[in-house]
C-alpha positions in Angstrom: 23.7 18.3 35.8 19.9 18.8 35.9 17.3 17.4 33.8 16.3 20.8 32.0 20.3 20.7 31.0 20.0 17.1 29.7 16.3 16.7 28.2 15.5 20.2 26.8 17.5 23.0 25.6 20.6 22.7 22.5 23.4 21.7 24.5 26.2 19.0 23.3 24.4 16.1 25.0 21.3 16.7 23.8 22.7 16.9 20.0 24.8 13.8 20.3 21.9 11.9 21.7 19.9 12.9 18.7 22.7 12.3 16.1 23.1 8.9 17.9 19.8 8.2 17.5 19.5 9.3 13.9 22.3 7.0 13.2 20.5 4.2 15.0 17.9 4.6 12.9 19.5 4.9 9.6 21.6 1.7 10.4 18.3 -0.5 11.0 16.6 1.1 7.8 20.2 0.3 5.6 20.1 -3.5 7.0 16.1 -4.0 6.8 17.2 -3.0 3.4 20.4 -5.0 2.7 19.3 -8.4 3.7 15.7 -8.4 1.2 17.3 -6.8 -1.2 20.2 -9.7 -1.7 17.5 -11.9 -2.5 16.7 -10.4 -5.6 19.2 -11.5 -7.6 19.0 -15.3 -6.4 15.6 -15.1 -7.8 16.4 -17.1 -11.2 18.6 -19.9 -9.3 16.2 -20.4 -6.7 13.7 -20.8 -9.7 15.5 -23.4 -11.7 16.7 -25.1 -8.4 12.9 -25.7 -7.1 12.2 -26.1 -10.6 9.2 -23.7 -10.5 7.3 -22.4 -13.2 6.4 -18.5 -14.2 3.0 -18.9 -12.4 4.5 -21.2 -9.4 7.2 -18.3 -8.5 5.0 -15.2 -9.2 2.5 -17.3 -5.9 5.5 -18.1 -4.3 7.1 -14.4 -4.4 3.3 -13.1 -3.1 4.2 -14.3 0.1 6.7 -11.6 1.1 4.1 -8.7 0.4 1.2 -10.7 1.5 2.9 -11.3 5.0 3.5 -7.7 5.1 -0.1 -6.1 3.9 -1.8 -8.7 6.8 0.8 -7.6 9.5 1.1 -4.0 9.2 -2.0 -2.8 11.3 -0.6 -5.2 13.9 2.6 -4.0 14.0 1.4 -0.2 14.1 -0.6 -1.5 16.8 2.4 -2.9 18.7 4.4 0.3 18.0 1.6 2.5 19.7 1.4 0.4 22.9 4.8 -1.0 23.9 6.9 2.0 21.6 9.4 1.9 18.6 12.4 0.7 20.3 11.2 -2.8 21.8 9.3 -3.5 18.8 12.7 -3.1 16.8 14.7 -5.1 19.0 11.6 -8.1 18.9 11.4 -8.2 15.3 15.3 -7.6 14.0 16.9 -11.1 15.6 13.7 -12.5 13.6 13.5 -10.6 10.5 17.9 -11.2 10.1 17.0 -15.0 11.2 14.7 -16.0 8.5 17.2 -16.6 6.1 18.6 -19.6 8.1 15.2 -21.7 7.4 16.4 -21.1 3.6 17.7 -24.7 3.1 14.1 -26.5 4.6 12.4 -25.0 1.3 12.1 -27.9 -0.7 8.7 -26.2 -3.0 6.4 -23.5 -4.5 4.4 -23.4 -0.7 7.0 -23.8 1.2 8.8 -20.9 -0.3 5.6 -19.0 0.0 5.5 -20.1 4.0 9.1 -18.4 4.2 8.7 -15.5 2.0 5.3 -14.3 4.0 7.6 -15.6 7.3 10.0 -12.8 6.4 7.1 -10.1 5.2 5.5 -10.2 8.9 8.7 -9.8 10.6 10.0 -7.0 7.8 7.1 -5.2 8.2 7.2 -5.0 12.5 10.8 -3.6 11.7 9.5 -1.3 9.0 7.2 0.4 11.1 8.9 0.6 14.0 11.7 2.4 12.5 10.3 5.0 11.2 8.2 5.7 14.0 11.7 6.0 15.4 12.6 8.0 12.6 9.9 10.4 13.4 10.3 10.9 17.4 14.1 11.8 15.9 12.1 14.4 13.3 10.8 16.2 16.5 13.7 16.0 18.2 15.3 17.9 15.9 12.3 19.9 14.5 13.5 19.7 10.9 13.1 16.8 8.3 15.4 14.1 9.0 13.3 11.6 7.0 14.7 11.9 3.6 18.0 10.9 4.8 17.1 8.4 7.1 15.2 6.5 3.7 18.4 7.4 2.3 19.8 4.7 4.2 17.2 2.2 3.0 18.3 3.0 -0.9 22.0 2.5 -0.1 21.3 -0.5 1.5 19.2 -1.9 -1.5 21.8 -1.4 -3.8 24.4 -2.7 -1.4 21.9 -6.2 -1.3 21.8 -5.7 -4.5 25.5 -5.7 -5.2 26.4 -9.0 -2.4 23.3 -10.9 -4.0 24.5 -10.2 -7.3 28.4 -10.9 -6.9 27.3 -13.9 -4.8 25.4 -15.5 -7.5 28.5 -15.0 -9.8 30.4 -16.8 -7.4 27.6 -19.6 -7.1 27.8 -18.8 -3.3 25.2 -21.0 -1.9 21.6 -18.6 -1.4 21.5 -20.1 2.4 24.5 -19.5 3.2 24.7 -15.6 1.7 21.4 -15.1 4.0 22.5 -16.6 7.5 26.0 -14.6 6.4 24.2 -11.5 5.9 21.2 -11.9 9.0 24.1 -12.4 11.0 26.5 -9.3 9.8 23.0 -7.2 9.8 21.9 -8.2 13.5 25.5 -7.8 14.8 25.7 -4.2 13.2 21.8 -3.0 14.6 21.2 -4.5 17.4 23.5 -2.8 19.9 22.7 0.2 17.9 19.1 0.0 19.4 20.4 1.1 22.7 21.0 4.7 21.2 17.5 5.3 20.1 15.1 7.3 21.9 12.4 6.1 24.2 8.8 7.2 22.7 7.2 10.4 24.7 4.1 9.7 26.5 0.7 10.5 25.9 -0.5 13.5 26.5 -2.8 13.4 29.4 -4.8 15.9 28.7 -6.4 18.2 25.7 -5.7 21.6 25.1 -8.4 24.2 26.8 -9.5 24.6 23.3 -10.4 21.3 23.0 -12.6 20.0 25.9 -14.5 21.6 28.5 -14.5 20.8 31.3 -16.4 22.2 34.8 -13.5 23.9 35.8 -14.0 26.1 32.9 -17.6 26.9 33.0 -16.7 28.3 36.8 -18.3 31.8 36.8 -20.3 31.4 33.8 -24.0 30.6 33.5 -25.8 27.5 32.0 -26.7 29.1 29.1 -22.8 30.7 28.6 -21.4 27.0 29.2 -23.6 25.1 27.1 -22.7 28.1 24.4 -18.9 26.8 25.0 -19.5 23.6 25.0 -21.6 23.9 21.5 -18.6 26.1 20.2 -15.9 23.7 21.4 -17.6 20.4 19.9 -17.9 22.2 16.2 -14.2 23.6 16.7 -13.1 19.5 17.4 -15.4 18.4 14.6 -14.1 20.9 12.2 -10.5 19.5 12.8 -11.2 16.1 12.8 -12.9 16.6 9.4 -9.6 18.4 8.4 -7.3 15.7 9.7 -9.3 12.3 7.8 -8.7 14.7 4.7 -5.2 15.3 5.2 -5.2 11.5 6.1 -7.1 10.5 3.1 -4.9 12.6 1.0 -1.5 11.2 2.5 -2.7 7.7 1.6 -3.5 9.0 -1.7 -0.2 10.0 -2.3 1.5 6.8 -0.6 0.1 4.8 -3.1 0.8 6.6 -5.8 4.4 6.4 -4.9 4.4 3.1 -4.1 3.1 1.9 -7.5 5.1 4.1 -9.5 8.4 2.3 -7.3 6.0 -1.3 -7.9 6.5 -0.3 -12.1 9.9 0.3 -12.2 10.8 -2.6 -10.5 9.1 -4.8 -12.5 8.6 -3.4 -15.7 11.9 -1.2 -16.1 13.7 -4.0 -17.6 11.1 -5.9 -19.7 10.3 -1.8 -21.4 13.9 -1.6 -22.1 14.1 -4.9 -23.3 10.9 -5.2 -25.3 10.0 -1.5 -26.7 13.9 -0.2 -27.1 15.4 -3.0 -27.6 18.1 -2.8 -25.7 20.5 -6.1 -25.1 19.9 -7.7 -22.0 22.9 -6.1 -20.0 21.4 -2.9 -20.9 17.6 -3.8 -19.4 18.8 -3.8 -16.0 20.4 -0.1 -16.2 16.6 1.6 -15.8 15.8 -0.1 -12.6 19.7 0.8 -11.4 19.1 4.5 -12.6 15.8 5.1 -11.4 17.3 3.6 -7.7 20.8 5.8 -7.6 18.5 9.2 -8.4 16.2 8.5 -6.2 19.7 7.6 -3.4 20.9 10.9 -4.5 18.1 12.9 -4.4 17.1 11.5 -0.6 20.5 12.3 0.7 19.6 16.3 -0.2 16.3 16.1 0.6 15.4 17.6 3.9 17.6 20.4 3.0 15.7 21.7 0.2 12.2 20.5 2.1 13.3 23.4 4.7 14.4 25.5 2.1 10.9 25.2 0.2 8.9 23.3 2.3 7.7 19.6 1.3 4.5 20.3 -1.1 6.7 22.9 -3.3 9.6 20.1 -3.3 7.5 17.4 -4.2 5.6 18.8 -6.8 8.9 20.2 -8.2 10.2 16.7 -8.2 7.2 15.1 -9.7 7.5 17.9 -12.5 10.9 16.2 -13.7 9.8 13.1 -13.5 6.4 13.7 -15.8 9.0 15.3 -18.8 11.6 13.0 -18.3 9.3 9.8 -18.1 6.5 11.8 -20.9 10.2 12.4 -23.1 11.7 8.9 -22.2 8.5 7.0 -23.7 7.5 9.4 -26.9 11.0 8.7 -28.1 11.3 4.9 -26.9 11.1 3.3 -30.5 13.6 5.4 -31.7 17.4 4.1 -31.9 18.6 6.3 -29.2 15.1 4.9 -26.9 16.9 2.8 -24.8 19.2 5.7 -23.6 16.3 7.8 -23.4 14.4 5.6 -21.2 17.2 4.6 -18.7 17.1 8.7 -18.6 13.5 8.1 -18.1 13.4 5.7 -15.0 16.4 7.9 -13.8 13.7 11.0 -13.9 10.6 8.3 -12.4 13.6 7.6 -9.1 13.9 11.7 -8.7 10.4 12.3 -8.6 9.2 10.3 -6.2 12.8 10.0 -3.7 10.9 12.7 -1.5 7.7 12.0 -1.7 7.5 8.6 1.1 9.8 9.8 3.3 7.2 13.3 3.3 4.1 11.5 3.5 5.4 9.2 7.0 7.1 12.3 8.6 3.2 14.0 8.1 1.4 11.1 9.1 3.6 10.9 12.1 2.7 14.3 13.5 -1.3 13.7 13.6 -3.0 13.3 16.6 -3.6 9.5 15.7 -0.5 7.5 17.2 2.8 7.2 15.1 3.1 3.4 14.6 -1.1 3.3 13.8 -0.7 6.5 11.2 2.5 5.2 9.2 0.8 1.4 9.7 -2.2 3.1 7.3 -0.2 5.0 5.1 2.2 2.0 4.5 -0.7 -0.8 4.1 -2.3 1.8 1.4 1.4 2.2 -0.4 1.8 -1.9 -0.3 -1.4 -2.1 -2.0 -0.2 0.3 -4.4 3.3 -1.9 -4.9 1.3 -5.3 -5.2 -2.1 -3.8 -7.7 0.6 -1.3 -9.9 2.7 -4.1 -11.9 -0.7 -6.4 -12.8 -2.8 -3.7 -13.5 0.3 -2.4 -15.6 0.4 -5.4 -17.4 -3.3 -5.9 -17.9 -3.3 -2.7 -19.8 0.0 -3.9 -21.6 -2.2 -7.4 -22.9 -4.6 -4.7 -24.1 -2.9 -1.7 -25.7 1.0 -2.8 -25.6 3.6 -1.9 -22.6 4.4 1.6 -24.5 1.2 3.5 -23.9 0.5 1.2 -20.9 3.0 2.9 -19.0 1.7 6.6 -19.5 -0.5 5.6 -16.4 3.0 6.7 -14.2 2.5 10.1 -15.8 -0.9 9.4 -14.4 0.1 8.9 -11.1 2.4 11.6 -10.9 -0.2 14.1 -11.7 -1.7 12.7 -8.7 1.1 12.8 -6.5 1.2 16.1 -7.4 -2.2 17.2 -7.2 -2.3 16.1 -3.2 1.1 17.0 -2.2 -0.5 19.8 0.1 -1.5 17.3 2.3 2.0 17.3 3.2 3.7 19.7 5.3 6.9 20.2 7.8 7.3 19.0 11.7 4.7 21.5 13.7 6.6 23.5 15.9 5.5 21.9 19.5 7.8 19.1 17.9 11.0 21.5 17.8 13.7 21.4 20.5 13.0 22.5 23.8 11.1 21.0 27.1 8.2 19.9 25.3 10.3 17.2 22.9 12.8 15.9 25.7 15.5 13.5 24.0 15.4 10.6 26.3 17.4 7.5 25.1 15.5 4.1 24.9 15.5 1.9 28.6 18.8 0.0 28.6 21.6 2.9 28.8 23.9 2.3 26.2 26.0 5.0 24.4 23.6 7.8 24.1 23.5 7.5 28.1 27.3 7.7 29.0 
């Protein structure tokens, strides 16, 4: 069998080395989510067991996200020069490992240590697997990314779930992490093997792009340094086009990210306070807004090629603004608290499509994969770790009901620069110019 048969084309390899691949990535998304998420509900115990106070744990828990902001560029870095497939297999036997240094924590800094220990090696995996994600995307030539991020949710709420029934069972929070890193690393790590190996650069610009003196063959002085003159504004013209699109992405990234930043944290504590709903109630909004937004991903890259990604996320953000709008106009009713677990149900649809759109655009720039979603994802953290202060600086000042009309806010705005966002270009679709190479190592997707 020739190369033509097994790198371009749509023949049976070349599909099951994709759908390998997709797989790949979606299991390494589903465990980077599975093992963080578990921690959640060990929070409180780990709290009364260090015997921290409010402002001790909210320094301590800074350490994850702080670990992650300072890392990101680096691992975008790493992802452009060594590829998406050895940074995933460097960073998942740490990232799963973390949790067995649980039981040295004896303290508000040492849990900080771990916590921003666990952010630099969760953010090299992050990266690196959506990059992944998106040499899959061209593969294909048709979103992909929705569902891959699909995978993240379901692992969240599976973490969720183990962290939560673990708790009940006073399972001992080391112990549920080494379990977990080790179930997690046994279930990705040979899965690397199926991923694709990142394309190379191209060497060269398209005629369009750069002169050069084969070109001005034939041609006088004054004809090539006309070309030349053209040429220059043509690139200038596009690079000014790209930082917008860029800028606009970022825009959008963290206005997603916050909005995800307020349900989290505030979800509950609305419920609780404004509706007054009993405390097994509070946690229902935060469980709503995430099974919407799990059920909207897995659908999602069907109806971005039916209507492309701006008129899907600004659809999407348009049920969001009158179920959220709806949700908190009726919230001191006696049916609030139903209407606002409706509400963050609504807040989880609106935005389910809108990160997975924004890294599967930043991924096709000119700029390198890991670099672009590096950006993009160091703008959206900022967005998770300013949203729920600035949220609650508003609250001190006019109360948490109008303080969290700044989502509707931010969906406007999401909104507003969704055309920055747009499908695969078609250099990306199947065929010679996107072979499907699996990552060095053979494995599977090379049998």
């Amino acid at each position: 069998m020739g190369r033509a048969a097994v790198t371009g084309g749509n023949g049976p390899l070349r599909r099951r080395r994709l759908a390998h691949a997709r797989t790949a990535t979606m299991i390494a998304l589903f465990v980077l989510a599975l093992v963080l998420a578990s921690w959640a509900p060990r929070v409180p115990q780990i709290k009364a067991d260090l015997r921290l106070g409010d402002g001790q744990l909210g320094l301590a828990l800074l350490g994850a996200p702080v670990g992650a902001v300072l890392t990101l560029w680096l691992a975008g870095i790493a992802v452009a020069r060594f590829g998406s497939v050895p940074v995933v297999r460097a960073t998942l036997p740490g990232y799963c490992a973390v949790g067995s240094l649980f039981p040295s924590v004896d303290g508000q800094w040492s849990l900080f240590a771990l916590l921003a220990l666990w952010g630099v090696t969760s953010s090299g995996l992050d990266i690196a697997a959506n990059a992944q994600a998106v040499e899959v995307e061209r593969g294909y030539g048709r979103p992909i990314m929705a569902t891959a991020h699909a995978a993240w949710t379901a692992g969240a709420l599976t973490g969720a779930g183990i962290g939560t029934a673990a708790a009940a069972l006073a399972v001992p929070v080391g112990a549920q992490l080494v379990a977990l890193g080790a179930i997690g690393l046994v279930i990705a790590l040979p899965a690397t093997w199926w991923m694709l190996a990142d394309p190379a650069a191209p060497m060269a610009e398209s005629a369009g792009g750069k002169s050069s003196p084969e070109l001005a063959v034939g041609r006088s002085e004054a004809e090539a340094t006309a070309a030349t003159a053209a040429a220059e504004r043509v690139r200038r013209r596009r690079g000014r086009r790209l930082s917008g699109q860029f800028a606009a992405l970022c825009a959008v990234a963290f206005g997603s990210f916050l909005c995800e930043g307020v349900a989290a944290d505030w979800s509950a504590v609305y419920l609780a306070e404004v509706t007054g709903a009993a405390a097994g109630v509070a946690g229902a909004g935060f469980v709503a807004f995430t099974v919407c937004m799990l059920a909207v991903r897995l659908v999602g890259d069907r109806v971005m090629v039916r209507y492309s990604p701006t008129r899907t996320v600004r659809g999407l953000t348009a049920v969001a603004g009158v179920g959220f709008a709806g949700a908190l106009a009726v919230g001191a009713l006696p049916f609030g608290s139903a209407a606002g677990v409706i509400g963050f149900g609504a807040l989880g649809v609106g935005t389910a499509c809108v990160v997975p759109a924004v890294f599967s655009t930043a991924g096709g720039l000119d700029a390198s994969t890991g670099t672009s979603i590096a950006v993009v994802s160091t703008v959206g953290y900022a967005g998770w770790l300013t949203g729920p202060p600035v949220v609650g600086g508003l609250a001190e000042l006019i109360g948490l009901h109008r303080a969290l009309t700044v989502v509707l806010v931010l969906l406007a705005t999401i909104a507003a620069f969704a055309p920055a966002l747009r499908a695969p270009r078609p250099d990306h679709a199947a065929g010679e110019q996107c072979p499907v190479r699996p990552a060095a190592g053979g494995g599977p997707a090379s049998s």
